[in-house]
Every structure is written in structure tokens, then in C-alpha cells.
C-alpha positions as CSV (number, residue, x, y, z in Angstrom):
1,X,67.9,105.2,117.7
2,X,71.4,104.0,118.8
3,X,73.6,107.1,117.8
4,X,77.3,106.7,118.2
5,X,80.3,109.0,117.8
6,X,84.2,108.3,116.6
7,X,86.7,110.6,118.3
8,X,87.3,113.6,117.3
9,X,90.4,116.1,117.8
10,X,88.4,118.6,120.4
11,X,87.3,115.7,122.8
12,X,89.6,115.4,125.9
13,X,92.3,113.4,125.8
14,X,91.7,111.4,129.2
15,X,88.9,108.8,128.3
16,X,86.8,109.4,131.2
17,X,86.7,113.6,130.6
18,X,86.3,112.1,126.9
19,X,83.2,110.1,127.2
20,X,81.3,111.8,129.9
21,X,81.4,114.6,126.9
22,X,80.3,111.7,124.7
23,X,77.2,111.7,126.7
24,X,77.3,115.3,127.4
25,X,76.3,116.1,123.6
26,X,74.0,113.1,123.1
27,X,75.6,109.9,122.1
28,X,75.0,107.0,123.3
29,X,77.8,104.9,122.7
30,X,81.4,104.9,120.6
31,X,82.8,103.4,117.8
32,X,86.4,103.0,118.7
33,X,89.6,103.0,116.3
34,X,91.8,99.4,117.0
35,X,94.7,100.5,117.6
36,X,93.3,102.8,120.3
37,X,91.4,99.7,121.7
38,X,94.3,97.9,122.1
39,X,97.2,100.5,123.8
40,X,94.7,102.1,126.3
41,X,92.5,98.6,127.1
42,X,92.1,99.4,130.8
43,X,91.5,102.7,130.7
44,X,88.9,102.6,128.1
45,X,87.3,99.9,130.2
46,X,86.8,101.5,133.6
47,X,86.2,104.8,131.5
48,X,82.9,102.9,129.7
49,X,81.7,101.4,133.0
50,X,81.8,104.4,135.2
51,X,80.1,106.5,132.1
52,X,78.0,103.7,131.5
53,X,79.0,104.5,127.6
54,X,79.4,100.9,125.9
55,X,82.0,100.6,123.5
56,X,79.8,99.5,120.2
57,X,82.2,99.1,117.1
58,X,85.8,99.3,116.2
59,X,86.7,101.4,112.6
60,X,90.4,101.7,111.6
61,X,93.5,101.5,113.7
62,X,94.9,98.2,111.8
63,X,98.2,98.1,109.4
64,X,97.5,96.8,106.2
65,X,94.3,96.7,104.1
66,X,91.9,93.2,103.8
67,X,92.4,94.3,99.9
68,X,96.0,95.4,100.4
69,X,97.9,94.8,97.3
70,X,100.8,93.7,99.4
71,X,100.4,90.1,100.6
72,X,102.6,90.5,103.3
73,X,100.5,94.0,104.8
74,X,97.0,92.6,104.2
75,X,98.0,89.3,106.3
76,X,99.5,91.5,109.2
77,X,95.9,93.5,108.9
78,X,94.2,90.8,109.4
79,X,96.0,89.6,112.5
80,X,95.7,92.9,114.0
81,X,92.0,92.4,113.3
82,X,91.6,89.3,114.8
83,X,93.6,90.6,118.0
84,X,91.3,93.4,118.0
85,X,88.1,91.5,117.8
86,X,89.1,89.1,120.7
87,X,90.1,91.8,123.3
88,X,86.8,93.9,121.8
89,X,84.8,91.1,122.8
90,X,85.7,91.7,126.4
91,X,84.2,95.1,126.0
92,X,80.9,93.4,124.5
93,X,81.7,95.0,121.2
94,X,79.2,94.3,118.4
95,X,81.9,94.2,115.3
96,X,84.5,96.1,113.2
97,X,83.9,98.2,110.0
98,X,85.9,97.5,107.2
99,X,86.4,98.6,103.7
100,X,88.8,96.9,101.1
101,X,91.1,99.6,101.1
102,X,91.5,103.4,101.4
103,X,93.7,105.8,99.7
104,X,95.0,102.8,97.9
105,X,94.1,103.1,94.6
106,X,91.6,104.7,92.5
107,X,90.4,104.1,88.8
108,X,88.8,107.7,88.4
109,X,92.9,108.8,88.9
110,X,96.1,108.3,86.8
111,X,96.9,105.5,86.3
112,X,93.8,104.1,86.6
113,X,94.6,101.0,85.6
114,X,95.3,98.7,88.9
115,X,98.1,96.0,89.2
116,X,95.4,93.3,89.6
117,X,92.3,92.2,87.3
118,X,88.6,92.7,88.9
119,X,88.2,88.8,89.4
120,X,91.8,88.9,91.5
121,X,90.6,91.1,93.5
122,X,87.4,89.5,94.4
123,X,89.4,86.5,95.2
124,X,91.7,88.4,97.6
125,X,88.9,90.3,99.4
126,X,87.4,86.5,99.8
127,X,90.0,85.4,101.0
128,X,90.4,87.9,103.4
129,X,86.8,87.8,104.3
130,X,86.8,83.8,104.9
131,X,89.4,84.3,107.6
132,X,87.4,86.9,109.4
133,X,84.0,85.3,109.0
134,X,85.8,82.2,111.1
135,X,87.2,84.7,113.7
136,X,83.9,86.8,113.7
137,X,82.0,83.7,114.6
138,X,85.0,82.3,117.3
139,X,84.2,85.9,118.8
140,X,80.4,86.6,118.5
141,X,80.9,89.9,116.0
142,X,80.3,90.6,112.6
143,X,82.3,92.0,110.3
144,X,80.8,95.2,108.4
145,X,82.0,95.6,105.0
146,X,81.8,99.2,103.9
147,X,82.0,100.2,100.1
148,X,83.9,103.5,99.5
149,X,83.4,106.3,97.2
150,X,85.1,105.7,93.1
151,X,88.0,108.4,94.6
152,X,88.8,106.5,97.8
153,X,88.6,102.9,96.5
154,X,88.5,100.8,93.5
155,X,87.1,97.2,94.6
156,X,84.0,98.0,96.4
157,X,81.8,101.3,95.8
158,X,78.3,99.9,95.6
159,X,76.2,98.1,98.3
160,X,75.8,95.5,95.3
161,X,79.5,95.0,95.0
162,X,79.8,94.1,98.8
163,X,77.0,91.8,98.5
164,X,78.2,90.2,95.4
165,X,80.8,89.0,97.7
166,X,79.3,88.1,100.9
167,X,76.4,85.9,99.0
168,X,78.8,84.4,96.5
169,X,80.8,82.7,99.8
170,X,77.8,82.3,102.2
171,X,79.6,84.3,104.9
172,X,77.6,84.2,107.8
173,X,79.1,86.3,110.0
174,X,79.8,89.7,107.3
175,X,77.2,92.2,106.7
176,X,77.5,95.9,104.9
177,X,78.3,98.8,106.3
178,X,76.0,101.9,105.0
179,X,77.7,105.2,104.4
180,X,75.2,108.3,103.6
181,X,78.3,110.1,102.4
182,X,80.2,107.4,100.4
183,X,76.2,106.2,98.9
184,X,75.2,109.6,98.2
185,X,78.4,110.0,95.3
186,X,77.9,106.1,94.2
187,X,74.2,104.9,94.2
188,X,71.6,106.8,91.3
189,X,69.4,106.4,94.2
190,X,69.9,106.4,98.6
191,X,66.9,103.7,99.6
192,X,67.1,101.6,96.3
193,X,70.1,99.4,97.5
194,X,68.8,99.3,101.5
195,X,65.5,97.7,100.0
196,X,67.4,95.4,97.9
197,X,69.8,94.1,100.5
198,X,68.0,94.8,103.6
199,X,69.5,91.2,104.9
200,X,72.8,92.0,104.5
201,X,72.5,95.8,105.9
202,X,73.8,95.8,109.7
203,X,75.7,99.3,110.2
204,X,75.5,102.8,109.4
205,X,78.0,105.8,108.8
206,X,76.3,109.2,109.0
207,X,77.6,112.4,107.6
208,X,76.8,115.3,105.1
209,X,77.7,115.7,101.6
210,X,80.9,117.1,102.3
211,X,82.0,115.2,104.8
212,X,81.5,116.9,108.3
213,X,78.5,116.8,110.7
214,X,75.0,115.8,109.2
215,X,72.6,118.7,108.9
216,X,76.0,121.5,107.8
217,X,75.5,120.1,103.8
218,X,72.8,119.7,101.3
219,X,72.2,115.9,101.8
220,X,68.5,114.7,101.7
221,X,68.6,111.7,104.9
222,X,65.1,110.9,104.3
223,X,65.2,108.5,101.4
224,X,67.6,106.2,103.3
225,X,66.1,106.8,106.4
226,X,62.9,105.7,105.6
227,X,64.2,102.7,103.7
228,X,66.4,101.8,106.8
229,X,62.3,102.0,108.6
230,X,60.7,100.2,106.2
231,X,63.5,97.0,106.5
232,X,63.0,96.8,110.0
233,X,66.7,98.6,111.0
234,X,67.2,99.1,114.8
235,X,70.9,98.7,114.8
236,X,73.3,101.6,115.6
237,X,74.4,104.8,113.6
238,X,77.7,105.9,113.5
239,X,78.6,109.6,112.8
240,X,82.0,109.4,110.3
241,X,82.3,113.0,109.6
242,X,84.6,116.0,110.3
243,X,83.2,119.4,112.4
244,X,82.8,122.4,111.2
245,X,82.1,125.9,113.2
246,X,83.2,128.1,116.2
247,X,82.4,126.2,119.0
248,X,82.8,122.7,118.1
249,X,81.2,121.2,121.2
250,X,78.2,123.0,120.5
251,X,77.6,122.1,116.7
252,X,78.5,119.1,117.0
253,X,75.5,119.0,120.0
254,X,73.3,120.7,117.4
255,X,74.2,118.0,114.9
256,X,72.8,115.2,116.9
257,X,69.3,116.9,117.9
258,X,69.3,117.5,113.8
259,X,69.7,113.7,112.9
260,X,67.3,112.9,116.3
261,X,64.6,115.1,114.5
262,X,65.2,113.0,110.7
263,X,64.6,109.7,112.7
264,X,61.7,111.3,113.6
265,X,60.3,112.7,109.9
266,X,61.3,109.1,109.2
267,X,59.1,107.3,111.1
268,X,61.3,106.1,113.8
């Protein structure tokens, strides 16, 4: 299977030291943030072509949320988005995650009650969506819409939430975004909501429960994994996660032959 890697704060700074490491520990391609995409372009290029390590998806790296409460912040986001998937596209990227917000609100936290209703939300996120779906389809990328955990978001924290939404507008260019982390606090069950949307399921975020590198926490992979084998999924993996241990090159190298061996017990 596809694995790919986000940075992280031990890789080298120079992006051709950076993603010959990439490589090194056993990716095979990188999920870039947006904003990173679009100061170093050139040098993130010839970096990818001389490693031959293909840039895959773009997470993060935009100014204001597709949910934003702030009108004028969740229209700049979405520019910056759009910017992003049109230079991305010269990199053969495949699409950007996004969530409907992060750190924004919460309803598990005082107050608890947010300044919009549920339906207004809904309509923003639409919206928001509509606008993308065009560019996504102007660019040849798909947008990957990625509920969040009750504590990091309030709109979207179940894959049914996210699908609510991209089957109520037809969008045919948005699909969900999987997190094991973010699905292991919110769904009663990990391969239940893969089974039930397998359509609409077109990108994966890997990590533990606690948040740093698969195969460190107590997370069971195999009921998702096999429902991701069962659906037909052969689209890339993405590991979202912090590192923990001495040498971090090296756990995070041991991390990788850990998930390789759970494709594996899956079926893959």
C-alpha cells in the first residue's frame, strides 16, 4: 500500500536531505502543508523529481477555516485553497484534506453552546464545499473532507456527518478523509462506517490512540483495515501523528515496517 508521511520537526530542513530520508525510512510519497507548497514551489519540485518521491496530498497551511465562523477568514481560506490546488496540480497532486474547522469550537467545552444553529452550519460548510467541488474538478483533485474528534471540532465528527453533506449536494468531486485516531474516539465501531460509505471513502490518516506513530498505543488497526480490504481501498495512507522515543529516525522507521505488517494480517 501507498504509505505517505507529513513533515515532521527531526527531518532536514533542505527538501532534498528531507525527502531522500522520506525514502530512507520507507515512505513512498508526502503529504505536504499549503502554505509550504506554495513559498518553496521550486524547490520542492526538483527535490520530488531527483528523489523520485511524488508529492500526493496537501493538509493545512491555509488561513481561515471552510467552517470558519468568520465570513471574511473562511472566504480568504478558500482562496488560498484554490491557489494551492492549481499550483499542486503542477506537482500531479491527487487533492487536499480538509476538516470544517480545528481548535475552533467545541461543544464537549464551556460554553458549549456555538454562535450558529446545526442547520447554519451545514449551509456554511455547503457553501464552502460547492466552491471547491467547482475548483476540484477545474483542477483534476478531490477534496477530502475529514471529520474531527467532539474536542477538536463541533460540525463534523462522524463519517455519517461528512456524508450527510456531500450526498445531500451531489458533490462530485469531495470524498472523506478516514482518521484512525479522530474514528477510534467518535465511531461505537472502526469498519461499520467504511462499509457503509465505502463510495465516499478516498483518504486515510494513520496514527495511534494517543496521537504519535501507529504501533506506540493500544489501537486495534485491524477492524478498519480489513474493512478498507473488503471495499476495494487502494488509495494512499497518510501517517498524521507525533513521534515518540530516543532516536526518532529510527521509530519512526520501525513504525512503518509495523503498519506494513497490519496491511499484511489484513489481507492486503
Amino acid at each position: 500500500m501507498i504509505l505517505l508521511t507529513q513533515d515532521k520537526p527531526f527531518f532536514p530542513s533542505n527538501f532534498d536531505e528531507k525527502f531522500e530520508l522520506i525514502k530512507k525510512i520507507g515512505f513512498d510519497g508526502y503529504e505536504i502543508d499549503g502554505g509550504i507548497l506554495l513559498k518553496h514551489f521550486s524547490e520542492i519540485e526538483l527535490a520530488s523529481k531527483k528523489n523520485q518521491l511524488p508529492i500526493m496530498t496537501i493538509c493545512g497551511g491555509y488561513h481561515g477555516w471552510i467552517g470558519d465562523f468568520n465570513d471574511e477568514l473562511r472566504k480568504n481560506g478558500l482562496n488560498e485553497i484554490k491557489t494551492m490546488l492549481e499550483i499542486g496540480k503542477k506537482l500531479g497532486i491527487k487533492g487536499i484534506v480538509l476538516p470544517a474547522a480545528w481548535g475552533m469550537f467545541s461543544k464537549r467545552l464551556p460554553p458549549m453552546i456555538p454562535p450558529r444553529s446545526d442547520q447554519e452550519d451545514i449551509n456554511v460548510l455547503t457553501d464552502s464545499l460547492k466552491f471547491l467541488d467547482e475548483v476540484a474538478e477545474k483542477t483534476s483533485t478531490t477534496i477530502y473532507l475529514e471529520p474531527l474528534n467532539r474536542y477538536e471540532d463541533h460540525m463534523l465528527n462522524h463519517i455519517s456527518d461528512a456524508a450527510k453533506i456531500i450526498e445531500g449536494a451531489k458533490f462530485k468531486h469531495v470524498k472523506i478523509c478516514y482518521d484512525f485516531f479522530h474514528m477510534n474516539i467518535e465511531e461505537s465501531k472502526m469498519d461499520t462506517p467504511i462499509e457503509d460509505y465505502s463510495k465516499l471513502i478516498g483518504h486515510i490518516h494513520l496514527a495511534s490512540s494517543h496521537r504519535y506513530q501507529p504501533g506506540t498505543g493500544h489501537l486495534d488497526y485491524q477492524p478498519g483495515l480489513k474493512a478498507l480490504k473488503k471495499i476495494g481501498y487502494n488509495d494512499a495512507f497518510a501517517f498524521e501523528c507525533r513521534v515518540s522515543g530516543d532516536d526518532l529516525v529510527e521509530e519512526y522507521r520501525k513504525s512503518v515496517l509495523f503498519i506494513r505488517q497490519e496491511f499484511i494480517k489484513a489481507g492486503f
